[in-house]
TORKOLKE-14013 format. One record per residue: residue number from 1; chain; x, y, z of N, C-alpha, C in turn. Coordinates in steps of 0.05 Angstrom, whole numbers. Layout:
// residues N
    i  ch      nX      nY      nZ     caX     caY     caZ      cX      cY      cZ
  NUM   A       X       Y       Z       X       Y       Z       X       Y       Z
...
// end
This chain:
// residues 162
    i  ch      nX      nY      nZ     caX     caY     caZ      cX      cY      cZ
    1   A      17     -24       0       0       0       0      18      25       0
    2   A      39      24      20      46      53      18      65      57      -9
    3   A      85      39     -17      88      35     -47      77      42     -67
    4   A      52      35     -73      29      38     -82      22      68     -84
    5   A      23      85     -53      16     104     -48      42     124     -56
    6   A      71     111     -59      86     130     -65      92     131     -95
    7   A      85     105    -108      91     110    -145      63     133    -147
    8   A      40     131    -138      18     150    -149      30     179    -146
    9   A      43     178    -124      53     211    -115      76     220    -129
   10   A      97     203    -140     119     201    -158     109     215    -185
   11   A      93     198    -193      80     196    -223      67     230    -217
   12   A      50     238    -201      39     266    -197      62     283    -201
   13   A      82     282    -181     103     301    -178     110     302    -203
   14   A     123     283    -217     141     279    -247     119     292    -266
   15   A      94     292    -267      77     303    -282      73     327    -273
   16   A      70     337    -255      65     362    -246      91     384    -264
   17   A     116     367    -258     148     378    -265     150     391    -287
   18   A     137     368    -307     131     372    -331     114     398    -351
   19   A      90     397    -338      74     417    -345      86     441    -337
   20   A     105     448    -302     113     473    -301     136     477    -323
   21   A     149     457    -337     171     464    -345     159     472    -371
   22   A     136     457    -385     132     464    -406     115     491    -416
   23   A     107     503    -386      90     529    -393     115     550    -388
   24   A     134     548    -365     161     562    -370     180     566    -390
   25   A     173     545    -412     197     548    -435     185     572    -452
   26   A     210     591    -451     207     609    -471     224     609    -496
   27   A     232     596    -502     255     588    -517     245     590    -543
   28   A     252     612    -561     231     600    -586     244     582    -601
   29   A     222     566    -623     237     541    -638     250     552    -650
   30   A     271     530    -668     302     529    -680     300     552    -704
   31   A     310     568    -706     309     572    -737     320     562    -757
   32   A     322     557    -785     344     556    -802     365     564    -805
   33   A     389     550    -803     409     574    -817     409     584    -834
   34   A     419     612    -837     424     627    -860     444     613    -880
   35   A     424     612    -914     440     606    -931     463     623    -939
   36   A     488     610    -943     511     628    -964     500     645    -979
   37   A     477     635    -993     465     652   -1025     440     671   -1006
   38   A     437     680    -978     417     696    -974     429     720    -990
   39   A     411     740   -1003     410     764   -1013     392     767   -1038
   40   A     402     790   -1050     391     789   -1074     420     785   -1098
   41   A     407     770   -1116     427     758   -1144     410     782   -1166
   42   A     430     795   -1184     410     809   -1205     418     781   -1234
   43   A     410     784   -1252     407     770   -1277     425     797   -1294
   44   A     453     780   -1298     460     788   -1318     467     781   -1352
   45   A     471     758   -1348     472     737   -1375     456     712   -1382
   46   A     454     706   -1403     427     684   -1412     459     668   -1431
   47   A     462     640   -1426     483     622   -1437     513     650   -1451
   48   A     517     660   -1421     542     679   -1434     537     699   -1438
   49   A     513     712   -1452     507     733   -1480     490     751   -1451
   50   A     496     780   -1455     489     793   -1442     458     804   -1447
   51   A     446     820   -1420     414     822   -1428     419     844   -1451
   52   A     395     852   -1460     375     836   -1471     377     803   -1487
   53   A     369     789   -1481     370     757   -1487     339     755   -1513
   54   A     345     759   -1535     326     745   -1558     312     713   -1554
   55   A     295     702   -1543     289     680   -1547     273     666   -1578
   56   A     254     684   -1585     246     685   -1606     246     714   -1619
   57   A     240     703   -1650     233     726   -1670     217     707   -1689
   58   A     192     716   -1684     170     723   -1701     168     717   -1731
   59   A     149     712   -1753     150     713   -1776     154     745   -1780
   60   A     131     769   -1772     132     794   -1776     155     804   -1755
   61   A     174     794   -1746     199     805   -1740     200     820   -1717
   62   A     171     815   -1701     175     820   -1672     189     800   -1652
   63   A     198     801   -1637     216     784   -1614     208     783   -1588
   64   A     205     765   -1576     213     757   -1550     234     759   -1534
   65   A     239     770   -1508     272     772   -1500     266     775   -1470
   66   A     287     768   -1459     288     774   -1429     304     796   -1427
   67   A     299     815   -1416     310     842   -1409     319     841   -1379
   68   A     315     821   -1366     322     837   -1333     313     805   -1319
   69   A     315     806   -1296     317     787   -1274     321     795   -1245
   70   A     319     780   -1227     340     782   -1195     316     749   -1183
   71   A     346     743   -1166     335     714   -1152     337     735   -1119
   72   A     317     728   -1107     320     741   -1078     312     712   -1063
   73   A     348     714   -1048     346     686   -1032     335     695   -1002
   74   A     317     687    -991     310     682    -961     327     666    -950
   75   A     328     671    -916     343     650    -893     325     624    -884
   76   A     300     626    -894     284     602    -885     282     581    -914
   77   A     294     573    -928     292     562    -949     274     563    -976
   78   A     266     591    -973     251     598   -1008     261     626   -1008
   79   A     257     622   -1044     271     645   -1056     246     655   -1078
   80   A     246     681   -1091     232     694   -1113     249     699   -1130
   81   A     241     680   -1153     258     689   -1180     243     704   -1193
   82   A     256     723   -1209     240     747   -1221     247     743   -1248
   83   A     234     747   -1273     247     754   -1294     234     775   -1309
   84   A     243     792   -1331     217     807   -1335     223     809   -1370
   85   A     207     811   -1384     205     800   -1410     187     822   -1424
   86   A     197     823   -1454     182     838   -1467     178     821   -1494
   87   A     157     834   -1508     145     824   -1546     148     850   -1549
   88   A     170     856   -1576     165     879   -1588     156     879   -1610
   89   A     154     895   -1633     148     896   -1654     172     904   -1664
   90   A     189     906   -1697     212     916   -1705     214     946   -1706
   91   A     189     953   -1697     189     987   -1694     200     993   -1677
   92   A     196     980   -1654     194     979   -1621     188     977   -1601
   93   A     156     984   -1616     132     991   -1599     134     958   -1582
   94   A     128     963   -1557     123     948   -1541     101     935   -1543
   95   A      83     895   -1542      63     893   -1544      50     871   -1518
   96   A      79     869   -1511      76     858   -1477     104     861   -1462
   97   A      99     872   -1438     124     883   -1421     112     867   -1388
   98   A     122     840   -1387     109     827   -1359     137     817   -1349
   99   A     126     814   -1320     140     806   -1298     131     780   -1288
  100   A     162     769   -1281     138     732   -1279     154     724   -1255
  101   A     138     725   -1233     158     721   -1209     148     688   -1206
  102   A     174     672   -1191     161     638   -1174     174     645   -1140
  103   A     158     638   -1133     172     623   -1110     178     597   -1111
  104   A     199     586   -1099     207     560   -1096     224     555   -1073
  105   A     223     535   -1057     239     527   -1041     264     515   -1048
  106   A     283     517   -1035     311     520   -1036     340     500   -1014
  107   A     350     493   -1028     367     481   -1002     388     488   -1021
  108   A     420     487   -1001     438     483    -997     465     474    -988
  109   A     487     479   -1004     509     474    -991     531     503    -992
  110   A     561     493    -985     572     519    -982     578     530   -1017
  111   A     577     515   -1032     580     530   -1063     561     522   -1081
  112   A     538     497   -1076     510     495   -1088     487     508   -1080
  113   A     473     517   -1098     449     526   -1093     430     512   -1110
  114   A     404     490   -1087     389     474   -1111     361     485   -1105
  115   A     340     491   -1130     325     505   -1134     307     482   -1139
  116   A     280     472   -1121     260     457   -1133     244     474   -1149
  117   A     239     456   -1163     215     465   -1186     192     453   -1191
  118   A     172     461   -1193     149     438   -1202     133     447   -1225
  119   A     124     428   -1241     110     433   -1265      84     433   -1254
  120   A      66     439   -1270      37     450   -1264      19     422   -1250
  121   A      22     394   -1253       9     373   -1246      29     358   -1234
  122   A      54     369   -1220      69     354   -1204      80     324   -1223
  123   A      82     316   -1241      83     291   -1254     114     293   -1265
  124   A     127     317   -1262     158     323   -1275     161     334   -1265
  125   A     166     343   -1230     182     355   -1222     219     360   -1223
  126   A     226     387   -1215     262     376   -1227     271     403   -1204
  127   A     306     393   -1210     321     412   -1179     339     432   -1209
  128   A     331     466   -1210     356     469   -1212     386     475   -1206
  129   A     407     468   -1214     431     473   -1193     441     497   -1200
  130   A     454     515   -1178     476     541   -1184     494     530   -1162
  131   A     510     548   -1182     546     542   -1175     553     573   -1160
  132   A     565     572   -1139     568     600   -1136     606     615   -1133
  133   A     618     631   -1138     645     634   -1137     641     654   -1133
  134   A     652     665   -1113     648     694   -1093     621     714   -1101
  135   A     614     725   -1114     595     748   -1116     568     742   -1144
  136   A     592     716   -1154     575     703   -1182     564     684   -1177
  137   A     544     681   -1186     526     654   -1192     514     651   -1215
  138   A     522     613   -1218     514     607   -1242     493     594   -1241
  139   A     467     599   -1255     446     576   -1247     438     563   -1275
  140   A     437     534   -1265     435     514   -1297     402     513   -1292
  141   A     384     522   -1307     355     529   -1310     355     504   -1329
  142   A     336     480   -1330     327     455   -1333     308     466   -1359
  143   A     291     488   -1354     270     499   -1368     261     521   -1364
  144   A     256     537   -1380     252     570   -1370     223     572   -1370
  145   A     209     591   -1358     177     594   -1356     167     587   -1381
  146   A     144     590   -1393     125     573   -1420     123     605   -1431
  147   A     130     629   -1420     131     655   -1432     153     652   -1449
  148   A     173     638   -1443     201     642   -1468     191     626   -1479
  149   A     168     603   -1486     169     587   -1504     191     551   -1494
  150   A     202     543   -1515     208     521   -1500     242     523   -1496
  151   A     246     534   -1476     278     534   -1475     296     521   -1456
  152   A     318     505   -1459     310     486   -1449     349     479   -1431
  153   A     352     483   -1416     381     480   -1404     394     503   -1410
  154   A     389     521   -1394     393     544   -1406     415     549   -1384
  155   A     433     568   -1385     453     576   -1360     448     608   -1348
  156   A     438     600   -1334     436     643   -1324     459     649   -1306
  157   A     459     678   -1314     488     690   -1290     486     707   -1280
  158   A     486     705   -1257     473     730   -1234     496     739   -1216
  159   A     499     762   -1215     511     769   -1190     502     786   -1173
  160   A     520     782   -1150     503     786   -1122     501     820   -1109
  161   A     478     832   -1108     486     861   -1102     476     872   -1071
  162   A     471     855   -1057     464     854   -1031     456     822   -1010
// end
């Protein structure tokens, strides 16, 4: 009996312990570490060739092109790639001037940067990789948005301005 009587009071105390310790913790949870690649990357080259980047030209000799970019890396594992794209006409006149941002989540190492991607029904998803060497980054793009049409292993080069 008193056995009896002292596991019941054990088991109270050890539980009691518990609950004070767990309404006392103020500790907030873990964060992530900060990636190498947190900042912003701007878009300076499309396979080498500096912006403006031609992807198409037209029968009537208007074009497609990427004009501009920036990857903005977060410390919690997603980033916003930006690109921004125009259709001109051979005059000049502008006949679409859009901005096509993704988010995507992100992991790392100390000189990789891998970028998940997902296609619209999840059925082909793919990682792309960047290489990074002090202030440059190279990112091997698997496939570019369905705005450039079908382009396909493409190399972008970004460097870093914050």
């Amino acid at each position: 009996m008193k056995r009896a009587l002292f596991m019941r009071w054990r088991g109270l105390a050890l539980g009691a312990a518990v609950v004070a310790l767990a309404l006392g913790c103020t500790e907030d949870p873990p964060v992530a570490p900060e990636s190498p690649f947190t900042g912003t990357w701007v878009l300076e080259t499309v396979n080498g060739a500096p912006l403006p980047r031609v992807f198409a030209v037209l029968l009537d000799g208007s074009r497609r092109a990427v004009i501009g970019g920036e990857i903005i890396v977060r410390t919690r594992g997603r980033l916003d790639d930006t690109k921004r794209v125009i259709w001109e006409r051979p005059s000049g006149a502008r006949l679409e001037d859009a901005v096509d941002t993704l988010t995507a989540p992100f992991s790392s190492t100390p000189t990789q940067l891998y970028i998940r991607r997902y296609s619209l029904l999840a059925n082909n998803d793919w990682v792309d990789t960047g290489t990074v060497s002090g202030e440059s980054l190279q990112l091997r793009a698997r496939l570019l948005e369905e705005r450039f049409g079908t382009q396909r292993n493409v190399v972008l080069g970004y460097r870093r301005v914050r």
